[in-house]
NUSE-42222 format. One record per residue: residue number from 0; x, y, z of N, C-alpha, C, O in turn. Coordinates in nm, 2 decimals. Atoms other than C-alpha are relative to their C-alpha. Example, Ala and Ser with C-alpha at 12.3 -4.5 7.8 and 13.67 -1.06 7.14 Angstrom:
<pts>
<pt><seq>0</seq><n_u>0.09</n_u><n_v>-0.12</n_v><n_w>0.00</n_w><ca_u>1.23</ca_u><ca_v>-0.45</ca_v><ca_w>0.78</ca_w><c_u>0.09</c_u><c_v>0.12</c_v><c_w>0.00</c_w><o_u>0.19</o_u><o_v>0.12</o_v><o_w>0.07</o_w></pt>
<pt><seq>1</seq><n_u>-0.09</n_u><n_v>-0.11</n_v><n_w>0.00</n_w><ca_u>1.37</ca_u><ca_v>-0.11</ca_v><ca_w>0.71</ca_w><c_u>-0.08</c_u><c_v>0.11</c_v><c_w>0.08</c_w><o_u>-0.03</o_u><o_v>0.22</o_v><o_w>0.09</o_w></pt>
</pts>
This chain:
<pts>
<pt><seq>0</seq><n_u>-0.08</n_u><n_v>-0.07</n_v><n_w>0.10</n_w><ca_u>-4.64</ca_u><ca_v>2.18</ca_v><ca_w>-0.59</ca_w><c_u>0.12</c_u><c_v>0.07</c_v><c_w>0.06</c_w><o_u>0.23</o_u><o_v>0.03</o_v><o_w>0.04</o_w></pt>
<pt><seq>1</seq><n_u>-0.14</n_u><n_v>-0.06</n_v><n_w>-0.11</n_w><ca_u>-4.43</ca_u><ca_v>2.42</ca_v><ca_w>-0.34</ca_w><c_u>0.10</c_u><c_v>-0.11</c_v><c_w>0.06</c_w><o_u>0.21</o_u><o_v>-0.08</o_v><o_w>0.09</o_w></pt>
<pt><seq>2</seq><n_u>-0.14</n_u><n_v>0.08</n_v><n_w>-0.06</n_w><ca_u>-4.25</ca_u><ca_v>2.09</ca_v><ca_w>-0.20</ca_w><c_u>0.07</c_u><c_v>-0.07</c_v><c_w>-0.12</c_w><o_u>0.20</o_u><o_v>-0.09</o_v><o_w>-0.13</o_w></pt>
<pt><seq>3</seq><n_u>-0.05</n_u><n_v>0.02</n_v><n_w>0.12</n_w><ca_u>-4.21</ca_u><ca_v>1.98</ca_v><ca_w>-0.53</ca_w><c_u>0.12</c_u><c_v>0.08</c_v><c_w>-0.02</c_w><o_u>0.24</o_u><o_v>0.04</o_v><o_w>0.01</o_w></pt>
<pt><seq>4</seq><n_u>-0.11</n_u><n_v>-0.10</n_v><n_w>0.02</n_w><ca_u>-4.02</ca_u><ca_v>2.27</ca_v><ca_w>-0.62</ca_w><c_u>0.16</c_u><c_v>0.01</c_v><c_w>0.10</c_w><o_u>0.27</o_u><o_v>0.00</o_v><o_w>0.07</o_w></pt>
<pt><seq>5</seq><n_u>-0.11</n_u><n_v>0.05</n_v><n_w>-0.11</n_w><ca_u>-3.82</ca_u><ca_v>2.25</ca_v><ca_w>-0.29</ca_w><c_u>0.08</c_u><c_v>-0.10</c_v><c_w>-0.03</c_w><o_u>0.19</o_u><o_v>-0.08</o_v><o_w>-0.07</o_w></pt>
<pt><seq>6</seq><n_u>-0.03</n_u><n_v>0.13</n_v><n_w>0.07</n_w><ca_u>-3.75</ca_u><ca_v>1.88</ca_v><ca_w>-0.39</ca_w><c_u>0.13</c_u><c_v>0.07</c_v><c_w>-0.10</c_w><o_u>0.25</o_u><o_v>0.06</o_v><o_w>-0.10</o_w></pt>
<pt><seq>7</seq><n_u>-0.09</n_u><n_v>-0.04</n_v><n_w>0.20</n_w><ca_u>-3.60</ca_u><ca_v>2.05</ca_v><ca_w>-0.76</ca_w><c_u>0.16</c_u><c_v>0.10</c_v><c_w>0.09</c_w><o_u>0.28</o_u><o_v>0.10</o_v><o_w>0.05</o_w></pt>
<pt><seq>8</seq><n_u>-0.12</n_u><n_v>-0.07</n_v><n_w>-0.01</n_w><ca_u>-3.39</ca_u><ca_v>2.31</ca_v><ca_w>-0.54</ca_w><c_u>0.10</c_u><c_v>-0.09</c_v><c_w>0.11</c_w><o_u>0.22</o_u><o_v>-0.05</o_v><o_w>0.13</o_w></pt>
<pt><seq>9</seq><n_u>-0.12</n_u><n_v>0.07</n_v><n_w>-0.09</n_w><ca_u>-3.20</ca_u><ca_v>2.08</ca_v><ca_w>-0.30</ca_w><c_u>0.05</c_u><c_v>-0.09</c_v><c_w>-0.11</c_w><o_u>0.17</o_u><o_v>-0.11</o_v><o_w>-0.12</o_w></pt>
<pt><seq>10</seq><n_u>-0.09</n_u><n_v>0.12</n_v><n_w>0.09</n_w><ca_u>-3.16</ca_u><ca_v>1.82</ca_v><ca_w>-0.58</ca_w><c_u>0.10</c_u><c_v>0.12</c_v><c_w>-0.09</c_w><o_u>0.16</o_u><o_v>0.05</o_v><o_w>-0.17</o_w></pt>
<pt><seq>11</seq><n_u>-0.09</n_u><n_v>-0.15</n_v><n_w>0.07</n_w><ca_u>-2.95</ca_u><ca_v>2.15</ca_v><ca_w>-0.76</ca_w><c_u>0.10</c_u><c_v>-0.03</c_v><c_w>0.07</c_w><o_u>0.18</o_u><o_v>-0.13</o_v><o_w>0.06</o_w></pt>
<pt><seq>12</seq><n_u>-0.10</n_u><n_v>0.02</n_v><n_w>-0.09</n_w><ca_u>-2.76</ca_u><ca_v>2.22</ca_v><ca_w>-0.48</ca_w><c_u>0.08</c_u><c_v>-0.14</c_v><c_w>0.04</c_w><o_u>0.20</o_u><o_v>-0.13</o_v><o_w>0.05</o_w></pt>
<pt><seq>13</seq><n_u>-0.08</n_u><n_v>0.07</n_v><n_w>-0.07</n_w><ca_u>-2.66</ca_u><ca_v>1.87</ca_v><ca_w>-0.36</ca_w><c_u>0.05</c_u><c_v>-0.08</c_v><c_w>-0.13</c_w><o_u>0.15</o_u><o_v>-0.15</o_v><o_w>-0.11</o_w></pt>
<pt><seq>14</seq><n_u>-0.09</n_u><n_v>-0.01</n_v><n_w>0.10</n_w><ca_u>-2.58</ca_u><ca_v>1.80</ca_v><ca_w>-0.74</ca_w><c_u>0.11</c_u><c_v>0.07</c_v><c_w>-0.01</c_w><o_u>0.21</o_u><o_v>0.01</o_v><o_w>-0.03</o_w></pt>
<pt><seq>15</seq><n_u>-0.15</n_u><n_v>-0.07</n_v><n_w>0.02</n_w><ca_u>-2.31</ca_u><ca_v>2.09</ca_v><ca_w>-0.75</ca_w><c_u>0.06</c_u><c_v>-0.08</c_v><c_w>0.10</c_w><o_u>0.13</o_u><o_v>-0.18</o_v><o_w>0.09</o_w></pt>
<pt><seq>16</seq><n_u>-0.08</n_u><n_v>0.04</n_v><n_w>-0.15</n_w><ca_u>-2.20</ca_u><ca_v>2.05</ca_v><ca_w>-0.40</ca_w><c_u>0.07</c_u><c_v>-0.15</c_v><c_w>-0.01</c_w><o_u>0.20</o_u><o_v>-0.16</o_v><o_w>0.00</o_w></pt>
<pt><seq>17</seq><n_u>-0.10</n_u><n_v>0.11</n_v><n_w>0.03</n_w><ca_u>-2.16</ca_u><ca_v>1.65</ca_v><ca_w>-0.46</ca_w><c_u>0.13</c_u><c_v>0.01</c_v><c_w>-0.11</c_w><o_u>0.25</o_u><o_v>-0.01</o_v><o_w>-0.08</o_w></pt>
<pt><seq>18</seq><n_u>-0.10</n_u><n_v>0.00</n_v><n_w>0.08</n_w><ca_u>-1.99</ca_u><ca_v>1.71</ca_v><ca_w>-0.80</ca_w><c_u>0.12</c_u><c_v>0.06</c_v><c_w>0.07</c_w><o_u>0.22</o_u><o_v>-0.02</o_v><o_w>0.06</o_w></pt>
<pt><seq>19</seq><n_u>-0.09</n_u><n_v>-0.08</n_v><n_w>-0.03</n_w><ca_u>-1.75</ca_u><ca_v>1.97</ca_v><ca_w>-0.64</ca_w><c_u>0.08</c_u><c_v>-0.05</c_v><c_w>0.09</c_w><o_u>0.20</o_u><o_v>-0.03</o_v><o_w>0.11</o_w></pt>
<pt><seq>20</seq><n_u>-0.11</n_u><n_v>0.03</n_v><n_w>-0.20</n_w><ca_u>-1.65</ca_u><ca_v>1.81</ca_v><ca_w>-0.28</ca_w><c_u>0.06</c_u><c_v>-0.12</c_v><c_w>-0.07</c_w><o_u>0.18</o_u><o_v>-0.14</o_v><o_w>-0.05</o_w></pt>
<pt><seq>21</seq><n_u>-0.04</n_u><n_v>0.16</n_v><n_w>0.06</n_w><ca_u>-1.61</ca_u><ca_v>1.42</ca_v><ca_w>-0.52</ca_w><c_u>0.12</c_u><c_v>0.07</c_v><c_w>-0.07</c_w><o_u>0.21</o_u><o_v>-0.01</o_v><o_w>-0.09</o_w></pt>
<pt><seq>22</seq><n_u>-0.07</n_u><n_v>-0.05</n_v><n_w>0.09</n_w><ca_u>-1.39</ca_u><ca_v>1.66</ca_v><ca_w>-0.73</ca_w><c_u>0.13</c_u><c_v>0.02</c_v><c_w>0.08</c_w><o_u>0.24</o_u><o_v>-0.03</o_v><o_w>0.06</o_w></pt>
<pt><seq>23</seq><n_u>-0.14</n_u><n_v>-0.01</n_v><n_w>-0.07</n_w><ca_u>-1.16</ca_u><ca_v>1.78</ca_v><ca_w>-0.46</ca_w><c_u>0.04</c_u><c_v>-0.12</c_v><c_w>0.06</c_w><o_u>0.15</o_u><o_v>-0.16</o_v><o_w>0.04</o_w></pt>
<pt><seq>24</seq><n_u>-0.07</n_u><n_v>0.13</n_v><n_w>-0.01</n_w><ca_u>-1.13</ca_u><ca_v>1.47</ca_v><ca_w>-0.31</ca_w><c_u>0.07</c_u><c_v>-0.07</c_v><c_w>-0.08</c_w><o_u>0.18</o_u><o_v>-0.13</o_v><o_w>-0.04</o_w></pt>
<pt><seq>25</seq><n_u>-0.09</n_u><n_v>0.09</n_v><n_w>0.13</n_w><ca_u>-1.00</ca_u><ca_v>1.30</ca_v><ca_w>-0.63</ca_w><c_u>0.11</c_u><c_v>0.09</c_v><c_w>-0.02</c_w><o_u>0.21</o_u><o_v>0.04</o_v><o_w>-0.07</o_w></pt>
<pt><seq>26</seq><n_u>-0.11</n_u><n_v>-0.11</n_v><n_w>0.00</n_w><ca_u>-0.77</ca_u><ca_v>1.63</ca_v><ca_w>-0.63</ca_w><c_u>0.13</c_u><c_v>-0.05</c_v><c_w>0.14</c_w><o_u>0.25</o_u><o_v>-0.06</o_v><o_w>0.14</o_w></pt>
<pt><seq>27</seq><n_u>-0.06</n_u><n_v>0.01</n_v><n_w>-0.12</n_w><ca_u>-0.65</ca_u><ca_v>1.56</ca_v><ca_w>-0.27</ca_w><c_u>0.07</c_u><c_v>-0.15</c_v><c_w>-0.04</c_w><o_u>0.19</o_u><o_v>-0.16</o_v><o_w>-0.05</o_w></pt>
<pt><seq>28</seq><n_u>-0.09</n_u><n_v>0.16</n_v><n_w>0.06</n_w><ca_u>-0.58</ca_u><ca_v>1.14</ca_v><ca_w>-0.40</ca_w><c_u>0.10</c_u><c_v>0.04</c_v><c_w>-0.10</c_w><o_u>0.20</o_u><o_v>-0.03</o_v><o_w>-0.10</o_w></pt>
<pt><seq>29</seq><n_u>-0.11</n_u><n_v>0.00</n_v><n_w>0.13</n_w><ca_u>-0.40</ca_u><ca_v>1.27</ca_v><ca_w>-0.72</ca_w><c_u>0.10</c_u><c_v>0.08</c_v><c_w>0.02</c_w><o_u>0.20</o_u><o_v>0.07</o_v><o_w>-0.04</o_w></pt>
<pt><seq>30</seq><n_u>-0.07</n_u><n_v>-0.09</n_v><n_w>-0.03</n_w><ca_u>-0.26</ca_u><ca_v>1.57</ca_v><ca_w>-0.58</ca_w><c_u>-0.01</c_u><c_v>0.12</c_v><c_w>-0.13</c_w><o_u>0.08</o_u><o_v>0.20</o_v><o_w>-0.16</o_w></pt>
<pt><seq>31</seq><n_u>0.03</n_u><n_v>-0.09</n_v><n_w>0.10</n_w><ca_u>-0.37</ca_u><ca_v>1.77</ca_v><ca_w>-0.85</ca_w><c_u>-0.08</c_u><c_v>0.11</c_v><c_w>-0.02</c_w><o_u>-0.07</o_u><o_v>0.18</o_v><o_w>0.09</o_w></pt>
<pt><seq>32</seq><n_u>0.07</n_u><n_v>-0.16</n_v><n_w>-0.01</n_w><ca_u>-0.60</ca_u><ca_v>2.09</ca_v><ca_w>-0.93</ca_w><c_u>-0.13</c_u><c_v>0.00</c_v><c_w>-0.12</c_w><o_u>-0.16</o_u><o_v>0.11</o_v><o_w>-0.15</o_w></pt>
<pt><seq>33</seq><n_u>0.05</n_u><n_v>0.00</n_v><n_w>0.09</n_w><ca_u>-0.84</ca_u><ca_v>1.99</ca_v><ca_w>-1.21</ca_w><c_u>-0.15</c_u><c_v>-0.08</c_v><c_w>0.03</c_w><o_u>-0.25</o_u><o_v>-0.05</o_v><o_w>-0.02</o_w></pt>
<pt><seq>34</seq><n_u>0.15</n_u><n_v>0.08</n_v><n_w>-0.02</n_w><ca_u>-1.12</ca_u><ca_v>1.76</ca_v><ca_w>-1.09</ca_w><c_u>-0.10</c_u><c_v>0.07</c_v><c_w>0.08</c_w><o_u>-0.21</o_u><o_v>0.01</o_v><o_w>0.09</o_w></pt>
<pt><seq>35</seq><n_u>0.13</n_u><n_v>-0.03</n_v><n_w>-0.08</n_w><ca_u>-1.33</ca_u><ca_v>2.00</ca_v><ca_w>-0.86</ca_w><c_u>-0.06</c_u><c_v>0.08</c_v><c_w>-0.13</c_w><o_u>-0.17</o_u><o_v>0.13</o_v><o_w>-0.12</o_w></pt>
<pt><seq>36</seq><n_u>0.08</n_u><n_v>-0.04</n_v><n_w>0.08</n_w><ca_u>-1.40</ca_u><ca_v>2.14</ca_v><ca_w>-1.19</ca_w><c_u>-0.05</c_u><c_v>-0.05</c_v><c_w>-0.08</c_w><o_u>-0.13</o_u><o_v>0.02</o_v><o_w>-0.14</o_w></pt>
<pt><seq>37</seq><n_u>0.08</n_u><n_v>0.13</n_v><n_w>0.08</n_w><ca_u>-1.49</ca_u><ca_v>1.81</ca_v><ca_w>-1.39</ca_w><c_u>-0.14</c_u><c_v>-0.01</c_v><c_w>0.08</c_w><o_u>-0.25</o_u><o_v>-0.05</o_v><o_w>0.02</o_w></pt>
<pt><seq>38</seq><n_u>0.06</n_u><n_v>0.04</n_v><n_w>-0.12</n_w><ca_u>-1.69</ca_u><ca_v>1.79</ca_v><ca_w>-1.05</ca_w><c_u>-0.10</c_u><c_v>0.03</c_v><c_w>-0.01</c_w><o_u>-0.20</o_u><o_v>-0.04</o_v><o_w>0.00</o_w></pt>
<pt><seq>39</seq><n_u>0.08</n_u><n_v>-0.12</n_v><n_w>0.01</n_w><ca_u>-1.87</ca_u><ca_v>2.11</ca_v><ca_w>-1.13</ca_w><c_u>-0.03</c_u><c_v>-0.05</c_v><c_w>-0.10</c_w><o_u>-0.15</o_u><o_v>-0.07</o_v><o_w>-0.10</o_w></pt>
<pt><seq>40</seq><n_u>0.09</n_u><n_v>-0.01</n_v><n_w>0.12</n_w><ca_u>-1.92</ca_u><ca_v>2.04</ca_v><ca_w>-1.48</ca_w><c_u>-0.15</c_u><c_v>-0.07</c_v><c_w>0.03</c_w><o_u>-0.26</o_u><o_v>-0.02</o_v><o_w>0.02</o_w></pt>
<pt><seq>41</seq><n_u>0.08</n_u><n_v>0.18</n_v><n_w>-0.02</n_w><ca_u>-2.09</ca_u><ca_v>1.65</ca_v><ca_w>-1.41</ca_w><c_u>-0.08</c_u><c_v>0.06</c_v><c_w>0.10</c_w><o_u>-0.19</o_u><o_v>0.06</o_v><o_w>0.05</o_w></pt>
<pt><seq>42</seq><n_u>0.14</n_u><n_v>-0.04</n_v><n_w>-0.06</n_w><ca_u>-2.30</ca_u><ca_v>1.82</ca_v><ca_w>-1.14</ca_w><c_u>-0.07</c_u><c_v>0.12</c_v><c_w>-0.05</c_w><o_u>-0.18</o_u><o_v>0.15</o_v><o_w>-0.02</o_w></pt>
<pt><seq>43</seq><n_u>0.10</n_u><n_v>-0.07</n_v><n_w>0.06</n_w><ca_u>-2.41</ca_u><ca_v>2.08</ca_v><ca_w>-1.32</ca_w><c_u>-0.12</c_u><c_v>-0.05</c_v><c_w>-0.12</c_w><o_u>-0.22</o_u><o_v>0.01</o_v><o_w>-0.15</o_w></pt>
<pt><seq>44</seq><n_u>-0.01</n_u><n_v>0.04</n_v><n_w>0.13</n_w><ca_u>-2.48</ca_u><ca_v>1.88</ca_v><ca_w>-1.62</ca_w><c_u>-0.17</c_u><c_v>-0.13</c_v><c_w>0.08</c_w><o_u>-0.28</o_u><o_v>-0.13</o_v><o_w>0.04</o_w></pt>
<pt><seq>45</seq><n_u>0.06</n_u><n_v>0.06</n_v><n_w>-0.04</n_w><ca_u>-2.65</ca_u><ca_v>1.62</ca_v><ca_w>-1.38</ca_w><c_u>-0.11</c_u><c_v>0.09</c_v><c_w>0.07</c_w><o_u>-0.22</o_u><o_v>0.03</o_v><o_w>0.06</o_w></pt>
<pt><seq>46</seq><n_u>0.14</n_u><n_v>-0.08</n_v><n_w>-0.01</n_w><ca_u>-2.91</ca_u><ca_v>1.90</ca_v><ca_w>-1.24</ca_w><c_u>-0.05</c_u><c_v>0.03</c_v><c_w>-0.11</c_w><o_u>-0.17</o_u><o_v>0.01</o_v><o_w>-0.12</o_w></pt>
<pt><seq>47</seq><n_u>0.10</n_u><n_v>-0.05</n_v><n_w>0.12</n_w><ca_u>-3.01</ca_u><ca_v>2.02</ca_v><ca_w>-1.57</ca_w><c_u>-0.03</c_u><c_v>-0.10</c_v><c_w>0.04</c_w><o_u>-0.04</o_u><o_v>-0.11</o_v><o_w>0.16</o_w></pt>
<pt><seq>48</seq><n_u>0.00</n_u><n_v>0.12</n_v><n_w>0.02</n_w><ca_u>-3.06</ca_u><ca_v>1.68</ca_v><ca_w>-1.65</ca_w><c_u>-0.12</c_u><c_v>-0.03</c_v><c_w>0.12</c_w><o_u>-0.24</o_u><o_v>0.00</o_v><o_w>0.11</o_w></pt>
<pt><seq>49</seq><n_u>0.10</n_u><n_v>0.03</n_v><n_w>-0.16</n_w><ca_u>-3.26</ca_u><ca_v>1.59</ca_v><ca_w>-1.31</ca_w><c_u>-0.10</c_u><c_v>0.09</c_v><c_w>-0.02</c_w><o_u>-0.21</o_u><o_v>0.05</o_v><o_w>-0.04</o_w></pt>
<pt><seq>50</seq><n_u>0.14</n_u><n_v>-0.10</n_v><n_w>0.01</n_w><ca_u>-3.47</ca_u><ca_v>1.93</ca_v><ca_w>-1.32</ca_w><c_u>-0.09</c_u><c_v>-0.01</c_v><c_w>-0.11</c_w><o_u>-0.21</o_u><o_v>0.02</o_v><o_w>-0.10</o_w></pt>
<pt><seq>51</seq><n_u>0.06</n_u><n_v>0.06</n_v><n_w>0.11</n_w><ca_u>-3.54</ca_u><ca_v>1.81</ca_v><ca_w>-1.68</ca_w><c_u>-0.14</c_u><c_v>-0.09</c_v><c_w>0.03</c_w><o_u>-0.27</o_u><o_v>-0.07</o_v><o_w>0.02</o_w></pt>
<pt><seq>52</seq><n_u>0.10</n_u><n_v>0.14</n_v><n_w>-0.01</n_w><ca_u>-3.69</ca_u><ca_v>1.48</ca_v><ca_w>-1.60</ca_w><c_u>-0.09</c_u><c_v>0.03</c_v><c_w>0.11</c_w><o_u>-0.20</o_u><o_v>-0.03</o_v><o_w>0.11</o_w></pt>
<pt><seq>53</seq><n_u>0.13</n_u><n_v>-0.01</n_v><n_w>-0.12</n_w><ca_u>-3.87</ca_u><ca_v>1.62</ca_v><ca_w>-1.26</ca_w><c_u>-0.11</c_u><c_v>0.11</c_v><c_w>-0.02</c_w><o_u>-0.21</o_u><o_v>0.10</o_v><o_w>0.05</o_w></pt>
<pt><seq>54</seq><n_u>0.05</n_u><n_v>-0.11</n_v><n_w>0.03</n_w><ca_u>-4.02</ca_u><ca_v>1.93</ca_v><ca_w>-1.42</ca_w><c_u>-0.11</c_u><c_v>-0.08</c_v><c_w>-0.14</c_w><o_u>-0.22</o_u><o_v>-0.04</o_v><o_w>-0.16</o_w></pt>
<pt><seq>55</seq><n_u>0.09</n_u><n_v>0.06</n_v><n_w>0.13</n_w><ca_u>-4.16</ca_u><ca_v>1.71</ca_v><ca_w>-1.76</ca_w><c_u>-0.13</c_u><c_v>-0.07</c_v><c_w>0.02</c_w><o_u>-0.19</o_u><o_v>-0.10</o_v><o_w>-0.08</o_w></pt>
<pt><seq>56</seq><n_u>0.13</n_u><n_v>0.02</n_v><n_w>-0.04</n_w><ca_u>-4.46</ca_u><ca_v>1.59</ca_v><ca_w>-1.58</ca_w><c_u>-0.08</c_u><c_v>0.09</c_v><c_w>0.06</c_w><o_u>-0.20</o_u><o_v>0.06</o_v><o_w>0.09</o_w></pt>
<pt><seq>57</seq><n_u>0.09</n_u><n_v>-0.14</n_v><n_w>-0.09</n_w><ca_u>-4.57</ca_u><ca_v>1.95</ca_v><ca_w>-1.41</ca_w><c_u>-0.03</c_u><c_v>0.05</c_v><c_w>-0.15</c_w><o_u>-0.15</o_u><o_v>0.08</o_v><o_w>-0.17</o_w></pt>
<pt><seq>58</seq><n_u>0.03</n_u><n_v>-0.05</n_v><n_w>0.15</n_w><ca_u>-4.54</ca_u><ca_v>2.07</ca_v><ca_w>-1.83</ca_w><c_u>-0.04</c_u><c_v>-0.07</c_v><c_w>-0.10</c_w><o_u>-0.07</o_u><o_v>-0.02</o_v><o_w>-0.21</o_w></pt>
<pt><seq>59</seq><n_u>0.02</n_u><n_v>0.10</n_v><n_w>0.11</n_w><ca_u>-4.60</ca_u><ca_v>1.77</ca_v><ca_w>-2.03</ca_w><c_u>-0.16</c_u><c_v>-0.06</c_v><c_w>-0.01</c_w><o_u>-0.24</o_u><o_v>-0.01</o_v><o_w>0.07</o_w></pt>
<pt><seq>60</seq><n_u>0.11</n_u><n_v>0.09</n_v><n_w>0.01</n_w><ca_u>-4.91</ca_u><ca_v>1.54</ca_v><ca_w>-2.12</ca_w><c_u>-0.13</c_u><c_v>0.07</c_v><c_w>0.06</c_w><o_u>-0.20</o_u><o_v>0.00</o_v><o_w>0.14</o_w></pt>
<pt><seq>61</seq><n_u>0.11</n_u><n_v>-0.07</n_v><n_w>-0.10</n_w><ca_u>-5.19</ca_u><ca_v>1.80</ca_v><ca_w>-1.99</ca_w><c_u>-0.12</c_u><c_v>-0.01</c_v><c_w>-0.15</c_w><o_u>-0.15</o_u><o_v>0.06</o_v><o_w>-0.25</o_w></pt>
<pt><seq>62</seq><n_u>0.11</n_u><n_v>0.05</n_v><n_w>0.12</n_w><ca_u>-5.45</ca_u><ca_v>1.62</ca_v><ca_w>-2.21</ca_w><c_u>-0.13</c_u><c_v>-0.03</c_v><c_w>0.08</c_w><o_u>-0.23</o_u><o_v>-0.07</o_v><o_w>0.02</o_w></pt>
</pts>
């Protein structure tokens, strides 16, 4: 259960983190200022999302 959990908090982190660093990179190609925060959204969006589906078998179906 405890590495579980572990598992749920690095997939968080390396959600933001990817979204944000994929973000500036496409900032540094376009020269622009707008995608480390598309970056942020899409990895934030993509942890919910992830913690959702990894968390619905520890709370679901307990029949």
């Amino acid at each position: 259960m405890a590495l579980r959990l572990t598992g749920i908090g690095f997939f968080i982190g390396g959600s933001i983190v990817g979204g944000v660093l994929g973000g500036l990179w496409l900032d540094s190609q376009l020269n622009t200022r707008l995608f480390w925060l598309l970056g942020l959204v899409l990895g934030l969006g993509m942890a919910g999302w992830g913690v959702y589906r990894m968390l619905l078998p520890l709370v679901g179906n307990n029949k």
